[in-house]
PAMAR-130138 format. One record per residue (C-alpha): residue in one letter; x, y, z; residue number from 1; chain. Coordinates in steps of 0.1 Angstrom, whole numbers, plus 2048, in hexadecimal, padded with zeros to 3 digits. Each point is the difference from the previous one (the first is absolute). Last residue first. Layout:
   residu    px    py    pz   num   chaine
        A     X     Y     Z   NUM        A
...
***
This chain:
   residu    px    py    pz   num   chaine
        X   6DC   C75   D23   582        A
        X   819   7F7   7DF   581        A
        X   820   7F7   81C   580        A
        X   813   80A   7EA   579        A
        X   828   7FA   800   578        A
        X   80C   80B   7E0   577        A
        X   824   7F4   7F5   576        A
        X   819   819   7F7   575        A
        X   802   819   7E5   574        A
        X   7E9   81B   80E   573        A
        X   7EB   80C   7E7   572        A
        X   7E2   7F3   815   571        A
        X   802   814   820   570        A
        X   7F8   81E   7EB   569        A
        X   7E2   7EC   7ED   568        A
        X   7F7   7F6   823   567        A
        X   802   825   80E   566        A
        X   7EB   80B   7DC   565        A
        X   7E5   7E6   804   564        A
        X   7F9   805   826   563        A
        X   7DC   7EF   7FD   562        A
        X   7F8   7F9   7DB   561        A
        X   7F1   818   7EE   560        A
        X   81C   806   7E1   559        A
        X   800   7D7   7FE   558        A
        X   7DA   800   7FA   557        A
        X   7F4   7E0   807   556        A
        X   7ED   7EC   7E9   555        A
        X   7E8   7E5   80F   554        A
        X   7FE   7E5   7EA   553        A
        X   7E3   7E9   804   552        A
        X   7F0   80A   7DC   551        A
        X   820   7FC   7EE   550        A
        X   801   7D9   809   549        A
        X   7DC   7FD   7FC   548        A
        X   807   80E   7DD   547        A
        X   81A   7EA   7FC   546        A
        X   7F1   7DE   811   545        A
        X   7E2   807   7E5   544        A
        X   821   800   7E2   543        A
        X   809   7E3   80D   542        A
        X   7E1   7EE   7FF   541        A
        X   7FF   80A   7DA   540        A
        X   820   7F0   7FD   539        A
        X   815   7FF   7E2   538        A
        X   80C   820   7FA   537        A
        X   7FF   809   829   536        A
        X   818   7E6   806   535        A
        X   816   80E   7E7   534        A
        X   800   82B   80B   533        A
        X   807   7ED   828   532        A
        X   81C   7EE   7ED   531        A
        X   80C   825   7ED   530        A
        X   7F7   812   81F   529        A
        X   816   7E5   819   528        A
        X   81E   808   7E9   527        A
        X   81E   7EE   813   526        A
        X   7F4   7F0   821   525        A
        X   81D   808   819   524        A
        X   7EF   7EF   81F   523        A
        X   814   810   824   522        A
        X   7FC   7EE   81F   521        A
        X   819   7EB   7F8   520        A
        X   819   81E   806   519        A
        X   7F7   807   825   518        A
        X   7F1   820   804   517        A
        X   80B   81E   805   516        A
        X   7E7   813   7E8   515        A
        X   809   810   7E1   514        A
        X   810   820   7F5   513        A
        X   816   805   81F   512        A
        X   822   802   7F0   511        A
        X   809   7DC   80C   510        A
        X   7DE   7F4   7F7   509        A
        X   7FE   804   7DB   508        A
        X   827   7F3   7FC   507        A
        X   7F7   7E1   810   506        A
        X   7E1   7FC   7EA   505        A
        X   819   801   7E3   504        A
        X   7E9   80F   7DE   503        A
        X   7FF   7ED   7E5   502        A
        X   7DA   7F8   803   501        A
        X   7F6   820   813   500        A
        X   808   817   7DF   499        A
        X   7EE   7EA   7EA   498        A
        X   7DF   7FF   818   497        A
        X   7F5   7EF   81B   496        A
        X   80E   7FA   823   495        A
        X   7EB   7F0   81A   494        A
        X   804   802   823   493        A
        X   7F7   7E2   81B   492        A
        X   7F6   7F8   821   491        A
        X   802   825   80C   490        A
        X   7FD   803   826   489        A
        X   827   80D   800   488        A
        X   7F8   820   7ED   487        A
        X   7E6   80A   821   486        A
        X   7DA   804   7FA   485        A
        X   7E7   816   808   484        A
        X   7EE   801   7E0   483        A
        X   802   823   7F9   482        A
        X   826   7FD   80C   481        A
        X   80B   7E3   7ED   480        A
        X   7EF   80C   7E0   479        A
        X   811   829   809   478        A
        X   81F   7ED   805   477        A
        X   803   7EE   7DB   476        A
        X   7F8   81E   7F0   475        A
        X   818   813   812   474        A
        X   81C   7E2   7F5   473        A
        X   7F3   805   7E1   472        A
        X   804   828   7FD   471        A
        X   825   7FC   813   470        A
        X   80F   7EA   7E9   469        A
        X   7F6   819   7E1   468        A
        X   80E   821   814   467        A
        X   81F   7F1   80B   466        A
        X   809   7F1   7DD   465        A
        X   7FA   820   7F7   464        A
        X   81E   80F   81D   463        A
        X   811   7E4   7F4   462        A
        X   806   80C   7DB   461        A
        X   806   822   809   460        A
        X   81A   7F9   814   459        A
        X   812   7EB   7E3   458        A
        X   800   7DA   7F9   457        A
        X   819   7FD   7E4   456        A
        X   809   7F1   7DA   455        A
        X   81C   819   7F7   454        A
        X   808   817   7E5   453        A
        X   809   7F5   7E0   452        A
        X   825   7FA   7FE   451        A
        X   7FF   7DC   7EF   450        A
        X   7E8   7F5   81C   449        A
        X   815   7EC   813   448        A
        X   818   81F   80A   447        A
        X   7DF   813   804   446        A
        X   7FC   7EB   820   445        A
        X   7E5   7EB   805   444        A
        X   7EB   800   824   443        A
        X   809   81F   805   442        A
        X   7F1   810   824   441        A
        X   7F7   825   7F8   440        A
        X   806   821   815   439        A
        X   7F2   821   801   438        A
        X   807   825   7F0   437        A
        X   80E   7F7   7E1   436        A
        X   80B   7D6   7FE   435        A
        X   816   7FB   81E   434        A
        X   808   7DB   7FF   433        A
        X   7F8   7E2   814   432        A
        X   811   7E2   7F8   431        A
        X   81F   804   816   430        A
        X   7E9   804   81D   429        A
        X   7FF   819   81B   428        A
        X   7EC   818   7EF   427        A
        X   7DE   7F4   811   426        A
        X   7E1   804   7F2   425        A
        X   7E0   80D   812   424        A
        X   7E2   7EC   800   423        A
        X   7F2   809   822   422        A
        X   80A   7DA   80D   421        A
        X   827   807   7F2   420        A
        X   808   7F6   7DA   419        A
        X   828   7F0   802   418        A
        X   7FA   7ED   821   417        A
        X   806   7DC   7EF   416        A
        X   7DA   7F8   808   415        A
        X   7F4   820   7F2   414        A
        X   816   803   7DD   413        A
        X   7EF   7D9   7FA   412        A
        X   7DA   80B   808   411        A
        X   804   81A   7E4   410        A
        X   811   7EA   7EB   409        A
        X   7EC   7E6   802   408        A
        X   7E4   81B   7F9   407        A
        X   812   810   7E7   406        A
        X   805   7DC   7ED   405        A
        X   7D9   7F6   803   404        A
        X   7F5   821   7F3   403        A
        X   817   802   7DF   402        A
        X   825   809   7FC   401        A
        X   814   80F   7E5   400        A
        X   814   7F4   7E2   399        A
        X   813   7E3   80D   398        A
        X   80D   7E8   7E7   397        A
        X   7E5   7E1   7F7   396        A
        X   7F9   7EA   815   395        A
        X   7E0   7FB   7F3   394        A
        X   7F8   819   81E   393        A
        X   81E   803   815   392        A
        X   80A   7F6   823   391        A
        X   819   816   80D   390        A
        X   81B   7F8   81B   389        A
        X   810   820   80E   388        A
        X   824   7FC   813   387        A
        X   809   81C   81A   386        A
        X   7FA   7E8   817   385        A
        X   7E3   7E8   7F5   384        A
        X   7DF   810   7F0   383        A
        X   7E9   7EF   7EF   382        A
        X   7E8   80B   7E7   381        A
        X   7E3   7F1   7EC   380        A
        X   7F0   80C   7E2   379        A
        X   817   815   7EB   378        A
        X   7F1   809   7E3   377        A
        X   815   7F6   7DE   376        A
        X   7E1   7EC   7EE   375        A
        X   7E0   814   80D   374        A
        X   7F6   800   81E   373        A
        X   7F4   827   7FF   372        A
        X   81A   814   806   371        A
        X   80D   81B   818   370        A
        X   824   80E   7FD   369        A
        X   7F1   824   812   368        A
        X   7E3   7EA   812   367        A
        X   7E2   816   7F9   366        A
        X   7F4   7E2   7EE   365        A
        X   809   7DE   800   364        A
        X   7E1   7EE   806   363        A
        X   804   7FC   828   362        A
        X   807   829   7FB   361        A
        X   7DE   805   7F1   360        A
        X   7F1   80C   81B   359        A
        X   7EF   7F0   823   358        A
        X   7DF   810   7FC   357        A
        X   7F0   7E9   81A   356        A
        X   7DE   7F6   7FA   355        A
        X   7ED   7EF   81E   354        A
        X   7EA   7E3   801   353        A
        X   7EB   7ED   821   352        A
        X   7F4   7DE   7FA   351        A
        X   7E9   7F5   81E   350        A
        X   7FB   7DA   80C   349        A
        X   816   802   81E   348        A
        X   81B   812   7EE   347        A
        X   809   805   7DC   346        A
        X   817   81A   7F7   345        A
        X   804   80D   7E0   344        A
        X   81D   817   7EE   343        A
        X   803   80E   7E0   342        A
        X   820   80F   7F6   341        A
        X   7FB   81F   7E7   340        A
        X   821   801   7E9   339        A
        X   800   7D7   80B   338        A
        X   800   7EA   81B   337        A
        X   7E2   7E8   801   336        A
        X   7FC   7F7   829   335        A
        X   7E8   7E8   812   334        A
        X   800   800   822   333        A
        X   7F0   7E1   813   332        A
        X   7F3   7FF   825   331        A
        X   7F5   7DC   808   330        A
        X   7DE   7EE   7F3   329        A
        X   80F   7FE   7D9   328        A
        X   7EB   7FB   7E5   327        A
        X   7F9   823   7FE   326        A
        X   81E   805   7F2   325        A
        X   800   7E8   7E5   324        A
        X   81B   814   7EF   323        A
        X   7F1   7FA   7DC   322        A
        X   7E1   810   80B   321        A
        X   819   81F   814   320        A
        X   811   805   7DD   319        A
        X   7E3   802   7ED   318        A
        X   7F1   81B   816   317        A
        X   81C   80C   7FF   316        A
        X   802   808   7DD   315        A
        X   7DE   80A   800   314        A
        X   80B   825   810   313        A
        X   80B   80C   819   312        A
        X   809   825   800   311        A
        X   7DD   80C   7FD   310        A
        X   7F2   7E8   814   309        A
        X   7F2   7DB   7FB   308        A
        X   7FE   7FC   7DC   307        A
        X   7EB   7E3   7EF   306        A
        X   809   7E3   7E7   305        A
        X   806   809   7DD   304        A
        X   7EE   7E8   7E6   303        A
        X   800   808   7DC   302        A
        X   7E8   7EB   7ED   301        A
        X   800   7F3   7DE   300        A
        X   7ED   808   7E1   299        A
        X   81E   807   7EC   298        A
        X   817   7E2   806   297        A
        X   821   814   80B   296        A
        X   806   827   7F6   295        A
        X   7FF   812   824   294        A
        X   7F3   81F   7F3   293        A
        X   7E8   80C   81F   292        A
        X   7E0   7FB   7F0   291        A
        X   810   7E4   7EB   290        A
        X   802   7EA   81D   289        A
        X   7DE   804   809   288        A
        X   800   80A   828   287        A
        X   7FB   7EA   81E   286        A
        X   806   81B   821   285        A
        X   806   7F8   825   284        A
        X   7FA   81D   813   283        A
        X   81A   81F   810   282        A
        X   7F6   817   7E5   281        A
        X   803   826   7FE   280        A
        X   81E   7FA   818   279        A
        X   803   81B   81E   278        A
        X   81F   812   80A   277        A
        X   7F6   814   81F   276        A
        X   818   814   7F1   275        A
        X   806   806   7E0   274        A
        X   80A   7E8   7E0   273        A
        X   7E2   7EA   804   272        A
        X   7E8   81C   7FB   271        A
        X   810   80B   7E4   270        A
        X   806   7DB   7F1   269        A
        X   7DE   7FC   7E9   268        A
        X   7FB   7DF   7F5   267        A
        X   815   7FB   7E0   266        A
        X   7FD   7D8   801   265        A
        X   828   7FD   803   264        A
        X   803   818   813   263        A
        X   7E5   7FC   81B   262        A
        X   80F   7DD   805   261        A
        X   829   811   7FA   260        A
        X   7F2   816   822   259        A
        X   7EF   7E5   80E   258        A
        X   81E   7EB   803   257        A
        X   800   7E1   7E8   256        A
        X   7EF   7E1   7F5   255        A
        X   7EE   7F6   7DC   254        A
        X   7F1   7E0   7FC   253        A
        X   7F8   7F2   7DA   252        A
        X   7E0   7EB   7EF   251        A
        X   805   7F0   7E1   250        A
        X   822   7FE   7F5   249        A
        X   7F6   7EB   7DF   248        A
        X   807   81E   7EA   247        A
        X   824   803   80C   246        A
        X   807   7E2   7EB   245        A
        X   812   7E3   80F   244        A
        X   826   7F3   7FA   243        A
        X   806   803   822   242        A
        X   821   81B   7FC   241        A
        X   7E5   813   7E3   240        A
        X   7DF   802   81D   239        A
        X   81C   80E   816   238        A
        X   80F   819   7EE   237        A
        X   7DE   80B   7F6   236        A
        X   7F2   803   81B   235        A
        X   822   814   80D   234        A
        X   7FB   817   7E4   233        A
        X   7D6   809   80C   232        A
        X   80F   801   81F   231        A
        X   81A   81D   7FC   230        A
        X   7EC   811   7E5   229        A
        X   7E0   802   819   228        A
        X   817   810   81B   227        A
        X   812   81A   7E6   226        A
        X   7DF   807   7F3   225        A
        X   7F3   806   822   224        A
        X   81B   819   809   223        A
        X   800   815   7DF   222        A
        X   7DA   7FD   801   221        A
        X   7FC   810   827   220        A
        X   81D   81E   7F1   219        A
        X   7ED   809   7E1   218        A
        X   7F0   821   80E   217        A
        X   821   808   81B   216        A
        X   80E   805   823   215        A
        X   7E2   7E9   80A   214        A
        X   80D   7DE   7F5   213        A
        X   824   809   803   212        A
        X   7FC   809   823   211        A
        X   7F1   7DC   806   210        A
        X   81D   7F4   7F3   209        A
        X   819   813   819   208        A
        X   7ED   7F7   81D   207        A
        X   7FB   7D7   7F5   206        A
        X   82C   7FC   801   205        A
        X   816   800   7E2   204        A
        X   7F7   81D   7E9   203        A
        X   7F0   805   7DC   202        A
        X   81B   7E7   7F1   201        A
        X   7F3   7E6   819   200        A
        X   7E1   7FE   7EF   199        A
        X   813   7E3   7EE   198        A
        X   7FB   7EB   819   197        A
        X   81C   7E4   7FD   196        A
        X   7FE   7E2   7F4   195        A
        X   7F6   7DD   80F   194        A
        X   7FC   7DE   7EE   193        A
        X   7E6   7E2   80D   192        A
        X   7FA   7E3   7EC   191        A
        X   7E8   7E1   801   190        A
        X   7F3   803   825   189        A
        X   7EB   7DF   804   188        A
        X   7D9   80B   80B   187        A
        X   7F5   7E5   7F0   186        A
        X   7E5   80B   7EF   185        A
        X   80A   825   7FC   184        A
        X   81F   7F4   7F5   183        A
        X   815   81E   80A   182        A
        X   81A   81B   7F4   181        A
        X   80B   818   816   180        A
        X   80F   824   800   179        A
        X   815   814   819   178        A
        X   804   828   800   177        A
        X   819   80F   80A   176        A
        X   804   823   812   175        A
        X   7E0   80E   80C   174        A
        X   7F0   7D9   7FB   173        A
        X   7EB   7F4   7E7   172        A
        X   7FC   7DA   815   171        A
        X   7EF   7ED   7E0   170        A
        X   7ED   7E5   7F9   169        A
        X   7F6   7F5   7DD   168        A
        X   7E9   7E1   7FA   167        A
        X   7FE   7E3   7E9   166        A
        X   7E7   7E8   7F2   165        A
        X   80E   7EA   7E9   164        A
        X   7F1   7F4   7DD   163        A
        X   7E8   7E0   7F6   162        A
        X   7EB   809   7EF   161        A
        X   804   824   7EB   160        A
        X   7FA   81F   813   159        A
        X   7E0   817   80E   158        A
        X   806   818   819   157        A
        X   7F3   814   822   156        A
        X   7DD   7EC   7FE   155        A
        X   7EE   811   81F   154        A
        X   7ED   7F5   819   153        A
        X   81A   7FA   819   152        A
        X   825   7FE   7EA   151        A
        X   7FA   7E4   7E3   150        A
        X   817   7F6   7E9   149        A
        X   7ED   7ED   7E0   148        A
        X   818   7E5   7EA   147        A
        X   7ED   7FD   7DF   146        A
        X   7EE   7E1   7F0   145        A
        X   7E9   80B   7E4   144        A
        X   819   7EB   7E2   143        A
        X   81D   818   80F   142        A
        X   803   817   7E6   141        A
        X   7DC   806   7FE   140        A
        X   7FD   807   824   139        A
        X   81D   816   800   138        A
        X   7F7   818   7E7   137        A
        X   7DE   805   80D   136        A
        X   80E   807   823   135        A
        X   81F   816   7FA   134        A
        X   7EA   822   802   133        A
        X   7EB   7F2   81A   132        A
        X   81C   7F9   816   131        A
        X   80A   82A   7FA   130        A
        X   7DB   807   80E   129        A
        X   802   7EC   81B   128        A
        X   7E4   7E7   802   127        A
        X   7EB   805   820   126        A
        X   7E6   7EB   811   125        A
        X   812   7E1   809   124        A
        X   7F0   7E5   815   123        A
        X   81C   7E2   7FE   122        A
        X   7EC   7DE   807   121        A
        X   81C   7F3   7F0   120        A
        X   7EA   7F1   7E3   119        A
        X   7DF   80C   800   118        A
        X   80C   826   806   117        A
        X   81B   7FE   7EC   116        A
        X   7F2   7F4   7E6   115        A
        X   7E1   81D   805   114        A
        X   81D   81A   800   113        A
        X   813   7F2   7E2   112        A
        X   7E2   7FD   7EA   111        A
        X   7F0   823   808   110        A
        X   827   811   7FA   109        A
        X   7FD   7F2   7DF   108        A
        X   7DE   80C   7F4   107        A
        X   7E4   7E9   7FD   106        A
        X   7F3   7F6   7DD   105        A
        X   7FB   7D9   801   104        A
        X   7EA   7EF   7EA   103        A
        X   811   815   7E6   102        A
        X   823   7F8   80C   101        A
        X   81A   809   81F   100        A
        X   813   7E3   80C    99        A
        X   7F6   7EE   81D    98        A
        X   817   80D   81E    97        A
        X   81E   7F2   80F    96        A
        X   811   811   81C    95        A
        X   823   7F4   810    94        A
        X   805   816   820    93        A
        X   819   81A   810    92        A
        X   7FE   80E   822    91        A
        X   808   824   80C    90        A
        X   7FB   80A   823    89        A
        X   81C   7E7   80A    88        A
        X   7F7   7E4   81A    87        A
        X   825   7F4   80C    86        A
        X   80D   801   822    85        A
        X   822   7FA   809    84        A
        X   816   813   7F4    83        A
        X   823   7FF   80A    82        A
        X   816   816   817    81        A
        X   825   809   7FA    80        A
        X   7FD   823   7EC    79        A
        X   80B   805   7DC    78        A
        X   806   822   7EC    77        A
        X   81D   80C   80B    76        A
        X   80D   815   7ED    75        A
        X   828   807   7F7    74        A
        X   803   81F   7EE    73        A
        X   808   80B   7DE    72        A
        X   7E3   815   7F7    71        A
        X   806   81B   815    70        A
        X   823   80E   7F1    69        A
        X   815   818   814    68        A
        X   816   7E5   813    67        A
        X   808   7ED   7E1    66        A
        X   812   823   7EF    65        A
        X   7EA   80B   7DC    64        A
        X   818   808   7EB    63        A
        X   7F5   819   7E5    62        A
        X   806   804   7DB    61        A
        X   7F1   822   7F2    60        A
        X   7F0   80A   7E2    59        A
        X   802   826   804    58        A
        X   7F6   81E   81B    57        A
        X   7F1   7DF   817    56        A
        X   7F6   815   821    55        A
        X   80F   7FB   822    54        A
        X   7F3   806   820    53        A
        X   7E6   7E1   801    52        A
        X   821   7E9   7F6    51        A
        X   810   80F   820    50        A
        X   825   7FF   7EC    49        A
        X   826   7F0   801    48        A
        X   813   80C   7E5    47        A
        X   824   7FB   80C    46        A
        X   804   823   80D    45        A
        X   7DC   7FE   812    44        A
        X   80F   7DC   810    43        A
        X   820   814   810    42        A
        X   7EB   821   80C    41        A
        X   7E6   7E5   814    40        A
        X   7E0   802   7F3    39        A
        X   7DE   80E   818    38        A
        X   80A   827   803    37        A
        X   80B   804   7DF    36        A
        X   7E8   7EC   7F2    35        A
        X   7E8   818   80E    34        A
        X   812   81D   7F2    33        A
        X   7F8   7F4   7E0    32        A
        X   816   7EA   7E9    31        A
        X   7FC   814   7DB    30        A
        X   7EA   7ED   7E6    29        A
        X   80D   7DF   7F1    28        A
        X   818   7F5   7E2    27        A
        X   80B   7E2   7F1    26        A
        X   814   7E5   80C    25        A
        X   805   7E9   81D    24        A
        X   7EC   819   81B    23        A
        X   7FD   7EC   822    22        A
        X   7E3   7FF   815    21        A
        X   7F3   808   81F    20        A
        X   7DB   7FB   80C    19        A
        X   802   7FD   824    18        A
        X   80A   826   808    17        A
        X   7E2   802   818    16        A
        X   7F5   823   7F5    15        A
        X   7FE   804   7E2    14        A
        X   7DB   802   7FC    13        A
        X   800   7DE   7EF    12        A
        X   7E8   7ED   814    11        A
        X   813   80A   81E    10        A
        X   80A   7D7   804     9        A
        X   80C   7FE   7E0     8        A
        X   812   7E0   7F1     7        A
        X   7FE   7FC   7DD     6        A
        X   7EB   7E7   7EB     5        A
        X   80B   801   7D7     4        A
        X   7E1   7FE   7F0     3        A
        X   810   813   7DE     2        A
        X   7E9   81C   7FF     1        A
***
């Protein structure tokens, strides 16, 4: 296996048509009738191939086109708060015991634990065992002065004096997954890189992993390894960038969805895959690092904060702590947009969360020229005329178009009368084409494309953009409406997450995704999780306000909700939304 990430949203069923790519040299097995039906005529003649339809017959040279890779996208791993409060679970001290002689025959760990006790005033009861293996060494090295870290009663590691304390948090999201480095002292941030999740190779959306998992024996450990692989590398990209070793990382936090939770610690998933979906865990956890893989300082802790529901997960949790919405007196939403869009409302001192399964068309997928944002993705769109102004990734040439572009240019095609309310396109422009048995809007012509076939917005394309807009915008109604409130007593709405941070607001409400609300109303926070996943590293308090946080939320079914299917209906309307939530 080469580690080359391709796009598949079907989890390579063939059935999404995501993963093409082009033959150089060499020989592969027969197309299949599937690649028939998927690849245009003109790119089968020139090689073009599903790469989980085609076997290798020979050494082969492949080209591997932008918008099928997964590993090349842009993440976003910041967010715009700070942290503020700063009393880690781990602490570090300087120990120096008597050394050990004839007059004096305690063991090691008896020296260190009774210093500690009459020095610091530090009552530690427990050594770890992989500490005690380093101990002796140590204390002679070091002249019987070692640096001590100390998590509750426990001794996590032992290290040289003086030596950082660092920490690992990370937002292990169903598509990307964001990883920070900390002082654990300081609480300064001193790298962060993101990379995608390479369980996306077994599907692109929770559903289609989870199927993985039971469809086969080894399918739980194909997904955890792949999680565990992904952080244990970003670690150590990190530790290298700062010039650290890994081994000094000595406590981490892990947030994510339950499902990639239950995942990554291979709880059982049956249960969570069927209706009435229920988590094995929804609790805070502290595991040993190694129990679970994660290869940092080998005594140290694994913290993942709690679940709420079966589709929200930590992750939210995190975002919601880094929101501050409870802060806030006045009606608040809080919103993280993603495959499965999260959504909270907190109203006169109650926090109410629903799941919306929104799709992975905001990500690029079952979009016909979908990408992820990736150098070449179009990610903003203007229309004027028959003219088409494109904003592009890197600005690099157009090779398809992520979530932020089809919505612009979804919310574009409506205002200049091109897509009617119902979603229908119109024929009456010069850029609209008859492509089969429907129409697409082209947004770059094959002429500007050396003769490949066009960049568009088809049919198909906005009746999923449809779909996706019209599960938030549900989700945002059925909070309004179990809290009796109207869209216009909002004081604020929150928008987390890589897809809401380059997103145009503007766009949002003009199809009826988001609420009608005046634009400074609206806080794009970047990646809340990843901040909330921070604050929780180095914050015992925060990690109390979490599971308080959890506790308080009130899940509410979406499927449940009163009139569900006639808002959902109401909802794919491209227009704005005028709820009055009660």
């Amino acid at each position: 296996m080469l580690g080359v990430g391709l796009a598949a949203v079907c989890g390579g069923h063939g059935t999404c048509g995501r993963c093409r790519v082009t033959l150089i040299s060499g020989w592969l097995s027969e197309t299949t009738s599937i690649e028939h039906e998927l690849i245009p005529p003109h790119d089968l003649a020139h090689g073009v191939r599903l790469a989980c339809q085609a076997t290798p017959l020979s050494d082969c040279v492949i080209n591997v086109s932008p918008e099928s890779l997964t590993t090349t996208q842009r993440i976003q791993v910041e967010g715009l708060q700070a942290i503020q409060r700063i009393d880690p679970p781990v602490t570090s001290h300087r120990v120096t015991v008597p050394p050990a002689g004839l007059n004096d025959m305690r063991a090691d760990e008896d020296r260190i634990l009774t210093e500690l006790s009459a020095t610091d005033g530090i009552d530690c009861k427990v050594l770890d065992i992989d500490a005690a293996r380093d101990l002796p060494r140590l204390l002679r090295d070091g002249d019987w002065t070692v640096g001590v870290s100390v998590r509750g009663g426990e001794i996590v590691a032992v290290g040289p004096w003086p030596s950082q304390s660092l920490g690992l948090a990370v937002d292990l999201g169903t598509t990307k997954i964001a990883a920070y480095l900390l002082d654990l002292t300081t609480g300064a941030t001193l790298g962060a890189r993101g990379a995608m999740n390479p369980q996306i190779r077994y599907g692109e959306d929770v559903v289609a992993r989870l199927t993985h998992a039971l469809s086969r024996p080894e399918g739980a450990e194909e997904l955890a390894a792949e999680a565990v692989t992904a952080v244990n590398d970003l670690a150590v990209s990190l530790a290298r960038d700062a010039g650290v070793d890994p081994s000094r990382i000595l406590e981490a936090v892990i947030v994510g969805n339950t499902a990639m939770h239950h995942l990554l610690l291979q709880l059982p998933v049956e249960q969570l895959a069927r209706a009435p979906y229920v988590p094995a865990v929804t609790g805070a956890l502290d595991l040993k690092a190694r129990d679970i893989r994660v290869d940092i300082a080998r005594g140290a802790y694994v913290h993942l904060p709690p679940n709420i529901a079966g589709f929200v997960g930590a992750d939210h949790v995190a975002m919601l702590l880094a929101s501050g919405i409870t802060s806030n007196s006045d009606p608040m939403l809080a919103i993280d947009i993603g495959t499965n869009t999260e959504v909270c409302l907190a109203a006169g001192g109650h926090l109410t969360t629903v799941s919306c399964a929104s799709g992975p068309a905001f990500e690029g997928g079952h979009i016909r020229d979908g990408m992820r944002a990736a150098p070449g993705a179009i990610e903003h769109v203007k229309i004027d005329g028959d003219e088409v102004h494109l904003q592009v990734v890197d600005d690099a040439e157009p090779t398809g178009i992520c979530g932020s572009g089809i919505l612009d240019a979804l919310a574009e095609l409506t205002a200049h009368g091109v897509v009617d309310a119902v979603g229908r396109l119109s024929a009456n422009h010069p850029r609209v084409l008859r492509s089969g048995k429907s129409h697409e809007f082209v947004l770059v012509p094959s002429t500007q494309r050396g003769g490949r076939p066009p960049v568009s917005v088809t049919q198909g394309d906005i009746r999923q953009l449809q779909l996706a807009k019209a599960a938030i915008a549900t989700g945002v109604e059925a909070l309004l409406a179990h809290e009796r409130l109207e869209a216009l007593e909002l004081s604020s709405v929150i928008i987390a997450g890589a897809f809401g941070t380059y997103i145009d607001i503007s766009s949002a409400i003009a199809i009826g995704m988001l609420p009608p609300l005046p634009l400074e109303r609206f806080r794009q926070t970047g990646n809340a999780a990843g901040v909330g996943a921070k604050m929780t590293l180095v914050s015992t308090s925060a990690r109390s306000d979490a599971i308080e946080l959890a506790r308080k939320a009130e899940y509410l079914e979406l499927a449940t909700a009163t009139d569900f299917m006639k808002r959902f209906v109401d909802n794919t309307r491209l227009a704005p939304y005028t709820s009055h939530g009660g």
